[in-house]
DOTOR-655311 format. One record per residue (C-alpha): x, y, z; residue in three letters. Coordinates in steps of 0.001 Angstrom, whole numbers, plus 500000, padded with zeros to 6 digits. Layout:
<sites>
XYZALA
...
</sites>
This chain:
<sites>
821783194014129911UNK
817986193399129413UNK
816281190118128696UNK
813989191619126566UNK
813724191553122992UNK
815995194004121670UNK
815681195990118653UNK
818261195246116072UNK
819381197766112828UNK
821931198018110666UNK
824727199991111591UNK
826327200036107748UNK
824787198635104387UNK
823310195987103771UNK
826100193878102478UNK
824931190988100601UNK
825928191462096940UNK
823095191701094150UNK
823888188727092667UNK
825105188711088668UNK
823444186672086223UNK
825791183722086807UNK
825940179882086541UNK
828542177578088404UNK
828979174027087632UNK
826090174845084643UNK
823740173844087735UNK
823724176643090203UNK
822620180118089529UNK
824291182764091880UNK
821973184597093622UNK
824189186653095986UNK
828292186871097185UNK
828340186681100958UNK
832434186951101910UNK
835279185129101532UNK
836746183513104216UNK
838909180018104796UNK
840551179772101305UNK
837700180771099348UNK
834450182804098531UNK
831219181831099480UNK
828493182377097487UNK
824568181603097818UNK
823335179813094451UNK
819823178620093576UNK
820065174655092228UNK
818159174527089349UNK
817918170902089751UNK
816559170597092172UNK
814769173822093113UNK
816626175026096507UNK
819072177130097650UNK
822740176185098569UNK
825651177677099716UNK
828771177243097426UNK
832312177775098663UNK
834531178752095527UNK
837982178237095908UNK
840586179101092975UNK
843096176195092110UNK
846095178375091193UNK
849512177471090708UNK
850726180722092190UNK
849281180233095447UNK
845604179535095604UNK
843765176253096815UNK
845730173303095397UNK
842813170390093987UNK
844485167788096759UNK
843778170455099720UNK
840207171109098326UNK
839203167446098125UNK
840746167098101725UNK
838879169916102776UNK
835240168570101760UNK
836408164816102939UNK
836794166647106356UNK
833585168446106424UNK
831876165313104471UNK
832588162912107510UNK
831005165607110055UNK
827142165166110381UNK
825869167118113184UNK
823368168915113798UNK
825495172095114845UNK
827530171540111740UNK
826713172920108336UNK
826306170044106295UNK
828111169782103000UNK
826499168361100223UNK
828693167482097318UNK
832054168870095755UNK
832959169370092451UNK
836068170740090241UNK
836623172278087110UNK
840163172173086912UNK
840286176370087847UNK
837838176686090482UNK
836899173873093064UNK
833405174168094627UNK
832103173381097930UNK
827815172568097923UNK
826748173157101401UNK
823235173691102949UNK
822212177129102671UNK
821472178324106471UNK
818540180879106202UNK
819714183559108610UNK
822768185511110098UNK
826759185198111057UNK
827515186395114413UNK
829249188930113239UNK
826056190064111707UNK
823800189953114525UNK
826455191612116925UNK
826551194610114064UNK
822946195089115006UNK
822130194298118252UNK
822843197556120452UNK
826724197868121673UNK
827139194799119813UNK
826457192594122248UNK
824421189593123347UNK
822383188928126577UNK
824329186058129162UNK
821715183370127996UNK
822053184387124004UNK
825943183996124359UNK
825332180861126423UNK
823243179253123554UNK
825858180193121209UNK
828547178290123302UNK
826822175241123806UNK
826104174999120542UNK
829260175487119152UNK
830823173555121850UNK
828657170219120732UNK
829549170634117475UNK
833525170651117993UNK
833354168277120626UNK
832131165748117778UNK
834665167109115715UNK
837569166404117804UNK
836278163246118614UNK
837015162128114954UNK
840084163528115197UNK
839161166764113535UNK
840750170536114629UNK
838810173689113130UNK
841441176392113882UNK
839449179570112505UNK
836555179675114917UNK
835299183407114952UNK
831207185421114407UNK
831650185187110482UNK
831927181170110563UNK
829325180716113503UNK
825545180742111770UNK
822057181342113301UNK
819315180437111159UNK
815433181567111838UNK
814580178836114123UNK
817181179717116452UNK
819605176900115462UNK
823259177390115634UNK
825529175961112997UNK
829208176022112738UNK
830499176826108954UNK
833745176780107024UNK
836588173598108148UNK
838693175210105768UNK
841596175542107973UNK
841133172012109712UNK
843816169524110359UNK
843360165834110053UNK
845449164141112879UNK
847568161241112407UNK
847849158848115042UNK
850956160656116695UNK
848399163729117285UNK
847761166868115547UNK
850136168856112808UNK
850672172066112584UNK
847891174857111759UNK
847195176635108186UNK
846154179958108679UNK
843342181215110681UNK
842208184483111586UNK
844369186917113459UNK
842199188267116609UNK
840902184381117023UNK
843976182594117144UNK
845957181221120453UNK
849246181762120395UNK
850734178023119628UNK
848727178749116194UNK
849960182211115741UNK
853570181040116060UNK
852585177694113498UNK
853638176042116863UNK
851744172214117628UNK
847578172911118191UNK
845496170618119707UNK
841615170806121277UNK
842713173468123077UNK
843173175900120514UNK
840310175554119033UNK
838834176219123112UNK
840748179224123050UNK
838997180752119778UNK
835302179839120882UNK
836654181592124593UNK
837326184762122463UNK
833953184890120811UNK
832304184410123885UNK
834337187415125043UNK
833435189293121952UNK
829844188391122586UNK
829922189581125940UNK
831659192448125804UNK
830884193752122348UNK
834367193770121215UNK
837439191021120302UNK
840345191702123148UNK
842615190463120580UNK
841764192216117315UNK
844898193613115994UNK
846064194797112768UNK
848927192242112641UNK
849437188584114317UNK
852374190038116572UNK
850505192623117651UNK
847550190395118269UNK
849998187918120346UNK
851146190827122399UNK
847738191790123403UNK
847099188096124723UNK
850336188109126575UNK
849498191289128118UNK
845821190469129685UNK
843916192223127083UNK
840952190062127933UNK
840981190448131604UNK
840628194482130824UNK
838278193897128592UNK
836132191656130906UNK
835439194565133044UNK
832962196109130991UNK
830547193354132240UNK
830144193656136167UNK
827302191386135809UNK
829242188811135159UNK
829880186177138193UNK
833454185996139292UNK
833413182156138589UNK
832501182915135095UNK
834817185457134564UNK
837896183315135699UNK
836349180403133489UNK
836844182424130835UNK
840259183607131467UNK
841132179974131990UNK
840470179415128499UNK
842439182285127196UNK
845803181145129304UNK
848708182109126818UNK
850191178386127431UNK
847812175459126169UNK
848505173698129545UNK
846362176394131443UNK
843305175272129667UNK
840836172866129641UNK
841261170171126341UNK
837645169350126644UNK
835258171850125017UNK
832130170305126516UNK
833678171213130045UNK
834631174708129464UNK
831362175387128015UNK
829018173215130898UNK
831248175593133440UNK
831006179021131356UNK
826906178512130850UNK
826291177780134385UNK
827054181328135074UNK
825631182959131974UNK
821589181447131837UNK
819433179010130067UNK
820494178745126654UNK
816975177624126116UNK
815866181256126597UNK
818485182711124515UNK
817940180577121369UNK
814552182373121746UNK
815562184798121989UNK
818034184685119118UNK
815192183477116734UNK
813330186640117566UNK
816350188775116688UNK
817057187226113331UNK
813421187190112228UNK
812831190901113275UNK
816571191796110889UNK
815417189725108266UNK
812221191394108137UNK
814101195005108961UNK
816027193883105396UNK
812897193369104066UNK
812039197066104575UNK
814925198450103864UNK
815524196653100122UNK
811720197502099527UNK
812396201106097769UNK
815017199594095409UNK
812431198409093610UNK
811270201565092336UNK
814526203115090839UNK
814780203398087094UNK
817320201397086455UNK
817693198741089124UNK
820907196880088621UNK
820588195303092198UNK
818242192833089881UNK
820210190257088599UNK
817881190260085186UNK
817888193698084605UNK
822663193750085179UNK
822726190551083626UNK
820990192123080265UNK
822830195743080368UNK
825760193393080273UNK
824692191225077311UNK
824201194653075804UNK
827452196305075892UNK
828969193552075365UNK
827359192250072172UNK
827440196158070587UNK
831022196422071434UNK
831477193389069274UNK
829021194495066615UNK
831500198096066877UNK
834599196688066189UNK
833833193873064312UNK
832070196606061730UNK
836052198387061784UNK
837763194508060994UNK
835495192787058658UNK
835192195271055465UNK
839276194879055139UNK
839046191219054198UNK
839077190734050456UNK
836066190137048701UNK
833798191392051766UNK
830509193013051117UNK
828600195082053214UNK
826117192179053191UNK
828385189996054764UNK
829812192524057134UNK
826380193311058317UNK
824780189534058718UNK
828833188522060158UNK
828976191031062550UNK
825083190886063726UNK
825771186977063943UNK
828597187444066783UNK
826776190071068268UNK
823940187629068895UNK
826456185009070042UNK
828102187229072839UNK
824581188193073689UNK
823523185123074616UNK
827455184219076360UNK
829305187480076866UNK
832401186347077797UNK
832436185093074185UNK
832612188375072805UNK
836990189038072927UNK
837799185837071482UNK
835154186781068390UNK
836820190228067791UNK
840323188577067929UNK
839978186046065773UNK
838140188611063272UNK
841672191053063649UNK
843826187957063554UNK
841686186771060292UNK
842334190556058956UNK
846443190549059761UNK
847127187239058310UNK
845004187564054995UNK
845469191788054319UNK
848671192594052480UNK
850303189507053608UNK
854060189467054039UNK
856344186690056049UNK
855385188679059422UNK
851704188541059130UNK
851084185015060040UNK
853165185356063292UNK
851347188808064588UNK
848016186958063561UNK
849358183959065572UNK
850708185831068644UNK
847181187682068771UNK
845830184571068967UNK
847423182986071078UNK
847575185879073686UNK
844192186269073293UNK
843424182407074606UNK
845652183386077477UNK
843953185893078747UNK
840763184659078223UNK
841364180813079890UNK
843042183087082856UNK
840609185853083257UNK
837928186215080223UNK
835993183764080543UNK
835402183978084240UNK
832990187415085032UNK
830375188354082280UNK
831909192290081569UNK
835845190879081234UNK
834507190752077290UNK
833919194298077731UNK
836475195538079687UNK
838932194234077157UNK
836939195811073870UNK
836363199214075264UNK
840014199829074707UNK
839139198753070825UNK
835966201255070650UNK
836758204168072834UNK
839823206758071623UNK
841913205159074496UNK
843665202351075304UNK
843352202394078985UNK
839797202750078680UNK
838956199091079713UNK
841066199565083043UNK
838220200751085429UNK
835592198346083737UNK
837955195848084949UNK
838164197123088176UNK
834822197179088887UNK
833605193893087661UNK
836629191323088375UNK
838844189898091115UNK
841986192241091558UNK
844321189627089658UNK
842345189001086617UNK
841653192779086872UNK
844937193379086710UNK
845237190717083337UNK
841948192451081617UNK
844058196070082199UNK
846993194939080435UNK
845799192842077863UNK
842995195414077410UNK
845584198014076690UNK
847601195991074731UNK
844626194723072726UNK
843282198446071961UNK
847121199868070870UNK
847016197051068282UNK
843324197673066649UNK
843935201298066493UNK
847664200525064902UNK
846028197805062698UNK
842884200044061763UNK
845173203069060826UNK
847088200976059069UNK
844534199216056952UNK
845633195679059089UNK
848412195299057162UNK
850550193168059992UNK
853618194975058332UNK
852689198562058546UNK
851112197834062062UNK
854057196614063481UNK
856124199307061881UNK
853341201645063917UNK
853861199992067236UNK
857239199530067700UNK
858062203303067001UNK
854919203670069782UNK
856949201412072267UNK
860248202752071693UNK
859516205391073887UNK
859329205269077485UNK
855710207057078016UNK
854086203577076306UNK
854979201981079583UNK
853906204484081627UNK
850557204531080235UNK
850537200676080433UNK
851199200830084178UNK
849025203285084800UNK
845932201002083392UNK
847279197903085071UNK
847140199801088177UNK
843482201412088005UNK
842930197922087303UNK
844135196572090365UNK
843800199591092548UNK
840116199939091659UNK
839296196421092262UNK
841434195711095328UNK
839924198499096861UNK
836611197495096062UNK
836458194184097423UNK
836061196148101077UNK
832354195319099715UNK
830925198740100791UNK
829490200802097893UNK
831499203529099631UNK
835089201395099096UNK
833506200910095225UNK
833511204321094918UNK
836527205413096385UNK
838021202347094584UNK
837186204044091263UNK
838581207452092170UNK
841779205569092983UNK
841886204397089713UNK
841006207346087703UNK
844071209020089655UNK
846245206601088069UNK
844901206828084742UNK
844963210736084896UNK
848818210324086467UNK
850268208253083778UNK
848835210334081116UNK
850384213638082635UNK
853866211635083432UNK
853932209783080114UNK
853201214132078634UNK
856413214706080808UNK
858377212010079521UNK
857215213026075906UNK
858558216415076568UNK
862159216030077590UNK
861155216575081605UNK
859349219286080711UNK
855208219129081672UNK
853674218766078420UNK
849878219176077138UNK
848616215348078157UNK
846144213296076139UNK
842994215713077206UNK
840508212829075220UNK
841861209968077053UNK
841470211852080133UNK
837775212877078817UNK
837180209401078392UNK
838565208113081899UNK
836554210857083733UNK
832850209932082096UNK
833484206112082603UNK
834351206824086389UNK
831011208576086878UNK
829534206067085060UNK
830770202900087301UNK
830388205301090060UNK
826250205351089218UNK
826742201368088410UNK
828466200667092056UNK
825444202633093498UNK
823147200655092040UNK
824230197259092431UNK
825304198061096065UNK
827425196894098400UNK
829264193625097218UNK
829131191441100064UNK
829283190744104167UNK
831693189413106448UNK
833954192859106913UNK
835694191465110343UNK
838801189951110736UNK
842708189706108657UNK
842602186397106905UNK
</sites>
């Protein structure tokens, strides 16, 4: 391979996600989504205290299996107590009893994984992968020296800023020893791991030697020996020598630092070396200066960053931009506060004594209000049709439907509402469109799969109910009378299925990040929208194919070309594609 300066491109999108007009902690503004990884997602935030950029890890603190708050605060004690230079530093960590947030530095440049997407046959010059060992090397040789394992070394956590620097990111799968030695391993990424950590066996120094041994392979050779769609398959690939084939693609390579290598990657932990420093002093003296390859890596990031420059330029000029967080952040105020200002116009005039007056200024009012917070917006309109079952025609049922709206409602919205500016929306489009599953790909597209997956069922739920209630003049008696002949038959559950699983489908398949994956995401979904309404016409007709609901299908149909122009727009959601979690 040539010394020289190399010219780098993308070979897919640019991934970095147009950031959403959010706030964490009410202190950092999110500017852009780069990846999950570790146990969380990592997001770049501008501190409006004090003016500068950070990088946030976001980690959920769910019962059901997320990030538990004791892991979390062991996790940023870890990286806390690590000051190196070749370490990202963390800053300060903070919890809201959902979420539990990570404030690092922000490193102004590229992954590894990046750079080898861009550099041509994605891979890096002797002296470039040398600098990138070294570096790494010093930082987990200070790490182990306080006791300190990071077990999911791959490109994605390993960071190379403008200057050339390289930092390594993310302890989220380290180990604290006791004095007896180290426990066993959490995780990692399959591809990366040794075998003693694939099989939750004992890890030590050495597995973490093995993992930087595999990106220096990867590096070298432009691909990762190992990478497998499952762990097994990924352990029988080490077992077999997939690295010594793979090795062979680089002739240049000296024969010393070829079996150095291999060394490293011996499937038992006693055929390696336990101290990082060594194996990387004996791999470097074969591969060049890393002097001239952190020059050499500073001229490669500089040249992609100003390649991105160029390449984001023409957004600029579209009509609609929604890759500017201003421009999505106020198209989502917008819905959002007329969907309120819609149904709120349908609830309000059945309350006794109302006058158009008051519907008008009442209804305006909460508009403004989800305007300015639009994950306000559901809780207003649920409370107005809770107001309207309890007080219209009231009978010994109406104060429990009022009640179970309620309290429903403040389920759904301390689970999922109150977390992504459109979950508002995607639960009132149901409300304001002829269809209750007409919130379902809303969801999808703006919301983690799970609280997708909430928004699609309670938005279906919610949406049955107003249209029962508004039929019924929101009497609570009448409505219920309504609904329960609705969900006595078997085609209500079809249809609810089907929007739970555009909901998820849509989403799930979305968080691939490409606007591609958005897209087909969304055509996933409308198939399941458009297949419950022609089963739930089946089960409607004794078995027989009946005529399905043509308007909800209408609807489905424009709102998937709509998020499909949306997706387009906004682009691709966010980087670090490689590796299984």
């Amino acid at each position: 391979m040539s010394e020289s300066p190399r010219t780098t491109g993308a070979v897919g999108p640019d991934t970095a996600r147009r950031a959403p007009d959010e706030t964490l902690l009410g202190r950092y503004r999110v500017l852009a989504r780069r990846g999950t990884g570790g146990f969380g997602t990592v997001c770049t935030c501008w501190d409006l205290r004090l003016q500068r950029r950070v990088a946030i890890k976001r980690m959920p603190l769910l019962s059901g299996g997320g990030t538990t708050a004791e892991e979390a605060l062991a996790e940023a004690r870890t990286a806390c107590m690590l000051g190196h230079p070749n370490i990202v530093t963390v800053l300060d960590f903070e919890s809201d009893g959902t979420y539990a947030y990570l404030v690092m530095e922000y490193v102004d440049g590229l992954n590894l994984a990046e750079l080898l997407a861009r550099v041509e046959g994605g891979r890096l010059t002797p002296a470039e992968c040398g600098h990138v060992v070294d570096s790494v090397a010093r930082a987990l040789a200070y790490a182990h020296e306080n006791r300190v394992l990071h077990l999911d070394i791959k490109p994605t956590n390993i960071l190379i800023d403008r200057q050339g620097t390289v930092k390594l990111a993310d302890f989220g799968m380290a180990t604290l020893s006791s004095a007896a030695g180290y426990g066993d391993a959490r995780g990692g990424t399959v591809g990366y791991m040794p075998p003693e950590q694939i099989e939750g066996m004992l890890v030590d120094e050495r597995s973490d030697v093995f993992s930087l041994a595999v990106v220096a392979c990867q590096a070298l050779t432009g691909s990762d020996p190992f990478a497998a769609p499952t762990a097994a398959a990924s352990l029988d690939k080490i077992r077999r020598g997939a690295a010594q084939r793979a090795l062979r693609d680089c002739p240049e390579l000296a024969a010393a630092t070829e079996q150095t290598l291999l060394a490293a990657l011996a499937v038992e932990p006693a055929g390696r070396t336990a101290d990082v420093i060594d194996f990387a002093d004996e791999l470097i003296a074969g591969l060049g200066d890393p002097s001239e390859g952190a020059s050499s890596l500073r001229d490669l990031v500089e040249q992609a960053e100003r390649d991105d420059g160029a390449d984001e330029a023409p957004r600029g000029a579209s009509l609609v931009d929604l890759a500017r967080p201003h421009v999505a952040g106020a198209i989502a105020r917008g819905v959002t506060a007329l969907l309120v200002f819609s149904a709120l116009r349908l609830v309000l005039p059945a309350l006794e004594g109302a006058t158009e007056q008051f519907v008008a200024v009442a209804s305006l009012a909460c508009a403004a209000a989800t305007a300015l917070w639009p994950p306000l917006g559901a809780p207003l309109v649920c409370a107005g049709l809770s107001l309207a079952l309890a007080l219209v025609s009231p009978t010994p049922a109406s104060f429990p439907v009022a009640a179970l709206v309620v309290v429903a409602s403040a389920l759904w919205w301390a689970l999922a509402g109150r977390l992504e500016r459109l979950g508002s929306a995607a639960a009132l489009l149901p409300c304001c469109l002829p269809s209750p599953s007409a919130g379902s790909a809303l969801a999808g597209y703006a919301l983690d799969p799970a609280a997708a997956a909430a928004t699609g069922a309670f938005g279906y739920l919610l949406g049955s109910l107003f249209h029962a209630a508004a039929s019924s003049g929101f009497s609570a008696q009448a409505t219920v009378a309504q609904l329960a002949q609705a969900w006595s038959e078997p085609s209500s559950l079809a249809l609810l299925a089907g929007a739970v699983a555009c909901a998820l489908v849509s989403s799930a398949v979305a968080l691939r990040g490409t606007v591609a994956a958005g897209v087909c995401g969304q055509a996933l979904g409308l198939c399941c929208i458009v297949g419950s309404e022609l089963l739930a016409a089946r089960m409607e007709n004794g078995g027989i194919w009946g005529t399905p609901d043509w308007e909800a299908i209408i609807v489905a149909v424009l709102l998937f070309v709509l998020l499909c122009t949306a997706t387009v727009l906004r682009g691709p959601l966010f980087e670090d594609q490689e590796g299984d979690e």
